[in-house]
N, C-alpha and C positions, 0 to 999 in steps of 0.2 A: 504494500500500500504506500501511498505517496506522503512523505508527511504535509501538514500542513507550511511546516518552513517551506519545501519546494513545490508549492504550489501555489504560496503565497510571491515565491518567486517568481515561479513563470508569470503570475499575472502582472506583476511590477514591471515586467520584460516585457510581456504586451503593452502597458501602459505606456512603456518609455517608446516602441518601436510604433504607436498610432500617434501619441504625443508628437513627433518631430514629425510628423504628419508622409511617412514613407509609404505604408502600407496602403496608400490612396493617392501617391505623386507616381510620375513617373519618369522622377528623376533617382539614380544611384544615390547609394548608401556611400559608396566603397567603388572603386575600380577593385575588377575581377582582376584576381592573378592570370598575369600570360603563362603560356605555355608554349615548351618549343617541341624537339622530334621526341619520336622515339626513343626511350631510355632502358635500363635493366630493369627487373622485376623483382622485388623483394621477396628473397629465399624464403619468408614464410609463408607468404604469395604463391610463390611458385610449389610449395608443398602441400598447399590448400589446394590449388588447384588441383595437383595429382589425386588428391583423394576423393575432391570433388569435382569435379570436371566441370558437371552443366552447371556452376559459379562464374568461369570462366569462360565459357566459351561462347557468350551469349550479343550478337552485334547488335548494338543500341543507336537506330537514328538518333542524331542528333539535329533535333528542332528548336534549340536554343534552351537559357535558362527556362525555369518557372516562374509564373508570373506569382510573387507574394500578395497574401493576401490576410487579412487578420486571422481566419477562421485557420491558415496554413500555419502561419508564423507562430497559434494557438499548440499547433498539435507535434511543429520540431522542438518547440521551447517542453511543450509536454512529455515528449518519449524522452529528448535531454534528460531533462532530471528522472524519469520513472525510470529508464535502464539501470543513471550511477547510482539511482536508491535502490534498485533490485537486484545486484552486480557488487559481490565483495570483491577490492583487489587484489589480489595474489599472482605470483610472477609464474613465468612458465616452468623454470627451475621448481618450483614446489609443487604445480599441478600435475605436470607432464613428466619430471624429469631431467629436463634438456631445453634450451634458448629456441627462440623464433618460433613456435607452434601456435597458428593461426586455429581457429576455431569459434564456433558458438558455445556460449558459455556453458557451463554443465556445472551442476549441483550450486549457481548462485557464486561463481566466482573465475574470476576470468584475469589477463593483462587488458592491455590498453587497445590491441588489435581486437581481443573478443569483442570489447564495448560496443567496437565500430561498427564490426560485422551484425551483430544484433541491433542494433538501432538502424543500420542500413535494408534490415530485413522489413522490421516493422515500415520505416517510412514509405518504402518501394510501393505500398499498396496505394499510398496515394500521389508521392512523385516519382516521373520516369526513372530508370537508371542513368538513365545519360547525365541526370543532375545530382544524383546520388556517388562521392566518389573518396573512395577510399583515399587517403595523404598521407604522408610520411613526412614528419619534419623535424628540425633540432631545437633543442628545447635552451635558455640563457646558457644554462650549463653544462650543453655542449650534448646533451645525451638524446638518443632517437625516441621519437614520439609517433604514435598514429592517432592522428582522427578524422571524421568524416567530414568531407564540403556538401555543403548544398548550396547548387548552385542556383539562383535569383536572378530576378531581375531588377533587385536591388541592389547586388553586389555577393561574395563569396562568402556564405556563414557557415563557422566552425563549430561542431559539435564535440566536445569535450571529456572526454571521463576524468577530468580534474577541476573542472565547474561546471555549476547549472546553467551558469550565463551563456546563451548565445552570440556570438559574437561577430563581426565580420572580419577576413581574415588580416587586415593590419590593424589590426583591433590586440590581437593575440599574444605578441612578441615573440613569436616564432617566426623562424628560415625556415620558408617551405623549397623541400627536396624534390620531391616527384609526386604523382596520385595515377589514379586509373585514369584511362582514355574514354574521355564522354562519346569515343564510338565501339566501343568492345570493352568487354569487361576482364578480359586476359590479358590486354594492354598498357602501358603506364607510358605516360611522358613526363620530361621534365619539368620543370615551373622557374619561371620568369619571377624571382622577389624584384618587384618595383623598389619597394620600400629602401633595396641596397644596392639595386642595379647588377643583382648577381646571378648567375644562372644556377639553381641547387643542385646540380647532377650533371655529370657529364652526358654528353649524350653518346648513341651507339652509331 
């Protein structure tokens, strides 16, 4: 169940995101993070996929972001906190055994990749995948991170399993690395930080 704290949150996050009058302009929050070629694919990535294949191997038109809307903006701020509050953290080292093991969460506790993959599950019923995309990034302290973009037509908002807040993505203070390809889901390209003028990955 959700507590009242993150519920109270999310609706303070809808207040703030109708408040500055976004979710009825159509003008950007945020410039979306660029994106350049073809990149590597994250070993945990690429493990998931082996075991699950139809994850990956699914080609997603791309018809652009989604358009925000209050009752949307309502239900990513909603699954945000309902996943971190139903998702205890634990590393892969104590669940699995061994580093990088992507998965959905099992028995109520996961890393940071399981978050993403299950909040990506949930959202996908009501936005495409193409806008739904898994990201890899470095955290102040140097350390890798995953969480999910959704991508807008307000701009790139970050889904988090280290806050409830919604954010957009230069909001964060993360270097974003690479994410899936808004046209295939076995894909990744790199990302363009505006924020530093830096490209987060080599490309292939």
């Amino acid at each position: 169940m959700v507590s009242k704290f993150r519920l109270a949150g999310a609706t303070l996050a809808l207040a703030a995101f109708t408040g500055l009058g976004i979710a009825q302009s159509g003008v950007a929050s945020a410039q979306s993070l660029g994106t350049g070629g073809l990149t590597s694919q994250p070993i945990g990535h690429y493990e998931f996929c082996k075991s699950s294949p139809s994850e990956c191997s699914t080609a997603t038109p791309d018809r652009g972001p989604v358009r925000m809307t209050s009752a949307l903006w309502t239900r990513i701020t909603g699954i945000n906190a309902k996943v971190n509050g139903d998702i205890r953290p634990m590393s892969d080292i104590d669940v699995f055994g061994k580093d990088e093991v992507w998965a959905y969460p099992t028995d109520g506790v996961g890393d940071c990749e399981d978050y993403v993959l299950e909040k990506r599950r949930q959202l996908s019923r009501s936005i495409p995948l193409s806008n739904l995309l898994i990201t890899v990034v470095r955290k102040k302290n140097g350390e890798g991170h995953a969480v999910l973009t959704v991508r807008a037509d307000q701009g790139d908002f970050i889904l988090d399993n280290l806050t409830d807040e919604v954010k957009t993505w230069d909001k964060t203070g993360y270097r974003f690395l690479k994410r899936q390809a808004s046209s295939h889901t076995g894909r990744w390209v790199s990302l363009v930080d505006d924020q530093n003028m830096m490209v987060g990955s080599v490309q292939q």
